[in-house]
Structure formats: structure tokens, C-alpha cells
C-alpha positions in Angstrom: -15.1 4.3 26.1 -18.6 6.1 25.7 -18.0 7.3 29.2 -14.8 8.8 28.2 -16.1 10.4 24.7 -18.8 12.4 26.8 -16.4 13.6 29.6 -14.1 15.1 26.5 -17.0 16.8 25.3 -17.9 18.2 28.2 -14.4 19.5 28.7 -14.4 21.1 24.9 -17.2 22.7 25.8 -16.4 24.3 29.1 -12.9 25.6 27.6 -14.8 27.2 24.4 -17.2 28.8 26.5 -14.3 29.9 29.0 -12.4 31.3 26.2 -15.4 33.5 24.7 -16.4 34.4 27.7 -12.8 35.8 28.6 -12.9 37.8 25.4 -16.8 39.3 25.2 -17.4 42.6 26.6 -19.9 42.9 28.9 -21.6 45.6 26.5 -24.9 45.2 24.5 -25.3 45.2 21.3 -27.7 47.4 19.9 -27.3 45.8 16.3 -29.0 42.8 18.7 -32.3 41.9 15.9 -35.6 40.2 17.7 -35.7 37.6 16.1 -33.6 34.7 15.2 -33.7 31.6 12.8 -31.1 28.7 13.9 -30.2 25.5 11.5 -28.0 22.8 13.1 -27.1 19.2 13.1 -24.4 17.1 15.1 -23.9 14.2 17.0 -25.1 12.6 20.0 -23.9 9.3 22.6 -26.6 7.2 23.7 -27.0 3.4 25.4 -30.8 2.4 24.4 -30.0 -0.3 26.9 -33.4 -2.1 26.2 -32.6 -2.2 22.6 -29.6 -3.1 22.2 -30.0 -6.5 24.5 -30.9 -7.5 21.0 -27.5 -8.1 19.4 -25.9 -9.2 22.8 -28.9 -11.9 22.7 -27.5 -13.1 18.9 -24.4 -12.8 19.8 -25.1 -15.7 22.8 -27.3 -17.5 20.2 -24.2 -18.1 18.5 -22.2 -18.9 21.5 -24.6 -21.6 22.0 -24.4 -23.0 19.1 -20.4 -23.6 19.7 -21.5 -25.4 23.1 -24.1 -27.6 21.1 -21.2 -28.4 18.1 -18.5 -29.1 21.4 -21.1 -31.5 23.6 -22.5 -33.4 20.5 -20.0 -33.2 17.8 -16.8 -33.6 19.6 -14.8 -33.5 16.6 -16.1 -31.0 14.5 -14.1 -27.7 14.0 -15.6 -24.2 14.8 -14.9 -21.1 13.4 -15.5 -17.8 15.8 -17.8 -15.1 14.0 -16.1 -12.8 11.7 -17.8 -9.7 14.2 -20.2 -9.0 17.0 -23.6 -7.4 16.1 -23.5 -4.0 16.4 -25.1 -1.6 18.7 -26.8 1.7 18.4 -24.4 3.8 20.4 -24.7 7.3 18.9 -27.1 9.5 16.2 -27.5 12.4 14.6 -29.6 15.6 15.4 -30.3 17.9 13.0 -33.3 21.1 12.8 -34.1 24.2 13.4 -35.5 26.9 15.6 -37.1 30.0 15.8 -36.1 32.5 18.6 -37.9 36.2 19.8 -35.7 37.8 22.3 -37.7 39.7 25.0 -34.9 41.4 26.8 -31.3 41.6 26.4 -30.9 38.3 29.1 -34.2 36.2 28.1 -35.0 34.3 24.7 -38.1 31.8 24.2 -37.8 29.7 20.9 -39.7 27.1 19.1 -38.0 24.8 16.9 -38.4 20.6 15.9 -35.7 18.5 16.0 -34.7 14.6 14.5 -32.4 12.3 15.2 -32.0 8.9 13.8 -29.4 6.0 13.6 -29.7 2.5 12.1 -26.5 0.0 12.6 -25.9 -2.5 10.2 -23.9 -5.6 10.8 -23.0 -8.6 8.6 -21.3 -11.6 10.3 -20.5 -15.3 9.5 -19.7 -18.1 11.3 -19.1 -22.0 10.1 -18.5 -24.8 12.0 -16.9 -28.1 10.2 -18.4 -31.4 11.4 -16.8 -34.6 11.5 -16.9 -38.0 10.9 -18.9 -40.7 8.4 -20.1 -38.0 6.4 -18.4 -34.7 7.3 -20.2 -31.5 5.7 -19.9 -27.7 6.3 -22.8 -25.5 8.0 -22.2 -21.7 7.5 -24.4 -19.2 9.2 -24.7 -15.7 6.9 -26.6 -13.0 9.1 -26.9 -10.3 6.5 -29.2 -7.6 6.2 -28.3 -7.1 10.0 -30.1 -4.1 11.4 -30.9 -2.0 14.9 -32.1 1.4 14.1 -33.9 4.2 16.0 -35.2 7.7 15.1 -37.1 10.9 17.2 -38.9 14.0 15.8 -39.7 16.6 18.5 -41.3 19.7 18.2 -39.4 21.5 21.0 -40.2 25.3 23.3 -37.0 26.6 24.8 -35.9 29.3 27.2 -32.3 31.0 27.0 -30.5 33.1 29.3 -28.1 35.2 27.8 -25.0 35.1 30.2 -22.5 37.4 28.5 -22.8 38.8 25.0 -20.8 41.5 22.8 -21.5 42.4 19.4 -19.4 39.6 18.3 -19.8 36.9 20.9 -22.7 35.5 23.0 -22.5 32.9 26.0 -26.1 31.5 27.0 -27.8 28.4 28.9 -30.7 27.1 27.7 -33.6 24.6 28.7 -35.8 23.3 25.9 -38.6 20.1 26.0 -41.8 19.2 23.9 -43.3 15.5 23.2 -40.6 12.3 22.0 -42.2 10.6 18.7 -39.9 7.6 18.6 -39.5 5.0 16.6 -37.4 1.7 16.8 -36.6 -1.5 14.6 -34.8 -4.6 14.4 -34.4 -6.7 11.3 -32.6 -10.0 10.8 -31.9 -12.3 8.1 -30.2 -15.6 8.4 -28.9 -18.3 5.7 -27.6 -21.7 6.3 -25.7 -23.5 4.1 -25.1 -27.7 4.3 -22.2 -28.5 2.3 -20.0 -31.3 1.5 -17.1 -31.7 -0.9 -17.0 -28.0 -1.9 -21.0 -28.0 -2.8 -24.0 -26.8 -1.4 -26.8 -29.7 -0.8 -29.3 -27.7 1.5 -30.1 -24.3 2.5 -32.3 -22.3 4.1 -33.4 -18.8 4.9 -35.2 -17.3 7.8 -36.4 -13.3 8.0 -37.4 -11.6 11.2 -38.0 -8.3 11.6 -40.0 -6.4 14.4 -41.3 -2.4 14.5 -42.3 -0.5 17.2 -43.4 3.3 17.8 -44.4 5.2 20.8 -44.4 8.6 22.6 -42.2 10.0 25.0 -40.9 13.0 26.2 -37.5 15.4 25.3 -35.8 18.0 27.6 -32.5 19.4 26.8 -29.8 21.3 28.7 -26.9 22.9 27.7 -24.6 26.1 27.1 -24.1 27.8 23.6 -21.6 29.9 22.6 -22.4 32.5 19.0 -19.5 34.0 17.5 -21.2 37.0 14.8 -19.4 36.0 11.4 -21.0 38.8 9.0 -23.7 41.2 9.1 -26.6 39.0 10.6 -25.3 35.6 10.2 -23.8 34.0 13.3 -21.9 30.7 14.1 -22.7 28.6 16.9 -21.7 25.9 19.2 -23.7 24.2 22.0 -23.3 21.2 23.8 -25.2 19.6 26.6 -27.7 16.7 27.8 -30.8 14.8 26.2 -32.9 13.6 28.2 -34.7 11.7 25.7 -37.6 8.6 26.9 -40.5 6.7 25.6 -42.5 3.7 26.6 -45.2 1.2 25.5 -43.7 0.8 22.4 -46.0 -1.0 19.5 -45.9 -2.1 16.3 -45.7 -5.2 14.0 -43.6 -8.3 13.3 -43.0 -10.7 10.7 -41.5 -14.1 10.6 -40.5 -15.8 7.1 -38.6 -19.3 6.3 -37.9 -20.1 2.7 -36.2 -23.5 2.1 -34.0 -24.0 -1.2 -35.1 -26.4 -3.8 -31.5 -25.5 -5.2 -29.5 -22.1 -5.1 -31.6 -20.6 -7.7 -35.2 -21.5 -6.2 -36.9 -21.2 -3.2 -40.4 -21.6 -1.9 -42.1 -20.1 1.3 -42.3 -22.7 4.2 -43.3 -21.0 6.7 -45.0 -17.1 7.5 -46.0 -15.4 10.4 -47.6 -11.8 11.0 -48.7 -10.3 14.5 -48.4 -7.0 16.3 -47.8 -6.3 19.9 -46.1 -4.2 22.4 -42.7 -4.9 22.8 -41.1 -6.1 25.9 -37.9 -7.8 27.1 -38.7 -11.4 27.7 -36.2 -14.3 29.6 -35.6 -17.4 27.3 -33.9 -20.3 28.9 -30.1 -20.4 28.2 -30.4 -17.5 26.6 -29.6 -13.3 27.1 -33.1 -11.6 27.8 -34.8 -10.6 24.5 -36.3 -7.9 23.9 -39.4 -8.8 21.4 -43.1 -7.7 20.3 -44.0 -11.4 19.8 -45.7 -13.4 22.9 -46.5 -16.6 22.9 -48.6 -17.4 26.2 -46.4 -18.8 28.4 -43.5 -16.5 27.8 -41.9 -15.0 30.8 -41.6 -11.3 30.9 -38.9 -9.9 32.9 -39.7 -6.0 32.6 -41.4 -3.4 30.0 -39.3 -2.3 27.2 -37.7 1.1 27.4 -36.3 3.3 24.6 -34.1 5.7 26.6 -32.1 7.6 24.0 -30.7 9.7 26.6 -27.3 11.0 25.9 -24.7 14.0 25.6 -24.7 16.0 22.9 -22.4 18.5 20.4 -24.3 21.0 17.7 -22.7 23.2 15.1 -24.9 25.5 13.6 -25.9 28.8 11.9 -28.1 31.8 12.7 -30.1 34.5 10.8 -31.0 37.5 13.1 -33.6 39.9 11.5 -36.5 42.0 12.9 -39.8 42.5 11.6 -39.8 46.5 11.8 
């Protein structure tokens, strides 16, 4: 699906560019100002492979717990999740830029842009035991997050390709320094029930934090159509290549147990910090994590690789300083 997204993209983008460059004129325009503001936003597909072995690894915890429920408890009834975790599969850039054009072919620019997405999931699963005494245990994962964000201060070259006084076709290159950020958060409640009513519960809270620095270089093709005076539209498209590594930051664990549904008491608490890596836990998908114990295996560094095609819409404000 994500594969087929991108390929429509690129194909929009081509046949825009195609069709302005069809109707520019080759001419100059001397209405052309030096410099050029640029505000835009839009929307991104990425895989942050590392990152997202996190819900695949909850989704196999609860597998697992079926298996247990089918080898042990024989007779007890299970109900299948109401939904998978989600994964971070796209975000949002947004900024601005500021361009000086040298020549009629060659712009430099300096700009920052950030991107961000957080996924949210909430899914519940209950499995009926029976026998002597049959009860009910539900499992509530809710708040459910994966998130992600990047601020880059960016320098770019463009080539101006064909422009008009209306229209302008360019390619342009643009990189600077990745300061990412990535989190997962997880809260799960278990409820014991028999005859309609709650006799135990619990609650556990995890959540994990890293940041890091990386690197950012974009590619792409633009397209400006002039709109009024000097305010222009634009459209570029292109790819992010968008990586960072030695990610580190802190964790926390939390288990409250119920007295009843009204009161609760802290059982257990734990704090650390550590860099994050994906670890291999027997029976279980590789898990990406900041929290070692000693003996833990590590099967490779963690990656953040927010790398992915891209589509911008923006707006321009040409002026000159004369």
C-alpha cells in the first residue's frame, strides 16, 4: 500500500511539472524580485522500521497470551483484539524558507523545517476461563502511543529549469543537521471478574523517550504558479532522506494494584535512562527498548530512519531590498 501511495505521487508530480513546463515560456521575467520568503506544510510516507517493531512486538504479546489460555486452559473462550497497534507510517512537514536568487538559473535558501506524528491506539482483548470457578480477564491497552518528531535547520540550492512570469519549474537539493525525537507509551489494565463484577485489577504504565542527532537531505522538483503581484503558489514533491542514531533518553515503569475500583496504591516503580536498542526476548518479536538488564541480548543498534516521499503546498513572497 505505502509502496503504491508513493509511486502515485510521484506520478502527480511528474504530470504537474509536465503540464507547466508545456505552457511556460522560455522568457525571463524581469518582475523576477531577489529575494523570496516560502511557508509550506504537507505530508510525508515513512517506515521507522526500528520503531515500529514496537507495536508488532504487543501485538505477539497478545498472541501469546491466546497460546498460554489454549495449552493451560483448554476450555476457556478467547476473544481476538478489537485492533492491531498502530504504526507511525506517515507525518507532517511544515516551515519556511528564505531564498536570494543569484542568477536567473541558481537560488541558495535557508529555511528550518518540522515534522512530527504520534499514533494512538486503544485495543481490548478478554479471554473467558472455565471451569470450578470461571471468571473473566480483560486486557485495556489505553493511552496507546508511538510518536516521532524532527526540527532541521536546512541550506538548499535550486536550479531554475524553465520559468515565465507566471510559471517556474526548478530542482532542488537541500540538507542541515536531523534533531529527532521518538517515544513510546503504554498503559495496560486487567480486570478479574466473576458474575458480572470486578474482584481484582491492576494497572501497569511504561513509557520510554529517546532523542538524538541525525542528518536531513532532500530532493525534489517544484513547480510556482504567480497568483498576484508578488505572491506565488507552489507545489514540490520529492525524497527525505531523513536518519539518526544513538538515540537516549529515559524510562519509566509503574504498577498500581486496586484495593477496589475507586483506590489504588503504587506497587511497584522504576526509573532509568539508556540508549535505546532492539533487543531479542525469547518467544517474542525483537523489542526495541532503552531498558537493559545485564544479560539481555542485543540483536542490533536502534535506528530512527524517517526516510520517505514527500508532497508540499505552499506560498511565496518575492520582494527585493532596493
Amino acid at each position: 500500500m505505502r509502496g503504491n501511495k508513493a509511486l502515485w505521487i510521484l506520478l502527480l508530480c511528474v504530470w504537474v511539472c509536465s503540464g507547466i513546463h508545456a505552457l511556460g515560456s522560455p522568457m525571463e521575467s524581469e518582475l523576477r524580485k531577489k529575494f523570496q520568503v516560502d511557508l509550506f506544510g504537507g505530508m510525508a510516507f515513512t517506515n521507522p522500521t526500528d520503531l515500529n517493531l514496537r507495536p508488532e512486538y504487543d501485538d505477539r504479546y497478545l498472541v501469546d497470551q491466546r497460546e498460554y489460555y489454549s495449552t493451560y486452559f483448554p476450555s476457556a473462550t478467547q476473544g481476538l483484539p478489537s485492533a492491531e497497534f498502530g504504526k507511525v507510517k506517515t507525518s507532517y512537514p511544515m516551515g519556511l524558507r528564505l531564498r536570494y536568487r543569484f542568477s536567473p538559473l541558481l537560488s541558495l535558501s535557508l529555511g528550518v523545517k518540522y515534522f512530527s506524528r504520534e499514533q494512538s491506539s486503544e485495543v481490548l482483548n478478554r479471554f473467558s476461563a472455565a471451569g470450578g470457578r470461571p471468571y473473566v480477564l480483560e486486557y485495556r491497552f489505553y493511552p496507546y502511543v508511538v510518536a516521532f518528531s524532527g526540527t532541521s535547520p536546512l541550506l538548499g540550492v535550486h536550479l531554475t529549469l524553465r520559468s515565465s512570469e507566471d510559471y517556474e519549474l526548478e530542482l532542488f537539493l537541500s540538507g542541515g543537521p536531523l534533531f529527532a525525537r521518538c517515544q513510546y507509551e503504554m498503559e495496560i489494565s486487567r480486570f478479574y471478574s466473576r458474575n458480572n463484577t470486578v474482584y481484582r485489577a491492576n494497572q501497569t504504565s511504561y513509557a520510554i523517550q529517546g532523542k538524538s542527532t541525525g542528518l536531513v537531505l532532500d530532493a525534489g522538483a517544484r513547480v510556482q504558479v504567480g497568483v498576484m503581484g508578488n505572491i506565488a503558489l507552489f507545489c514540490e514533491g520529492g525524497y527525505a532522506l531523513q536518519k539518526a542514531r544513538n538515540l537516549h533518553g529515559p524510562g519509566e515503569f509503574e504498577l498500581y494494584i486496586y484495593r477496589d475500583m475507586d483506590t489504588q496504591y503504587l506497587s511497584d516503580q522504576l526509573d532509568w535512562e539508556g540508549y535505546w536498542g532492539v533487543k531479542q526476548l525469547e518467544a517474542f518479536a525483537p523489542l526495541p527498548s532503552n531498558e537493559w538488564e545485564k544479560d539481555d541480548p542485543r540483536v542490533n543498534d536502534f535506528e530512527l530512519d524517517l526516510s520517505g516521499l514527500f508532497l508540499q503546498l505552499g506560498v511565496s513572497f518575492s520582494f527585493s531590498l532596493d
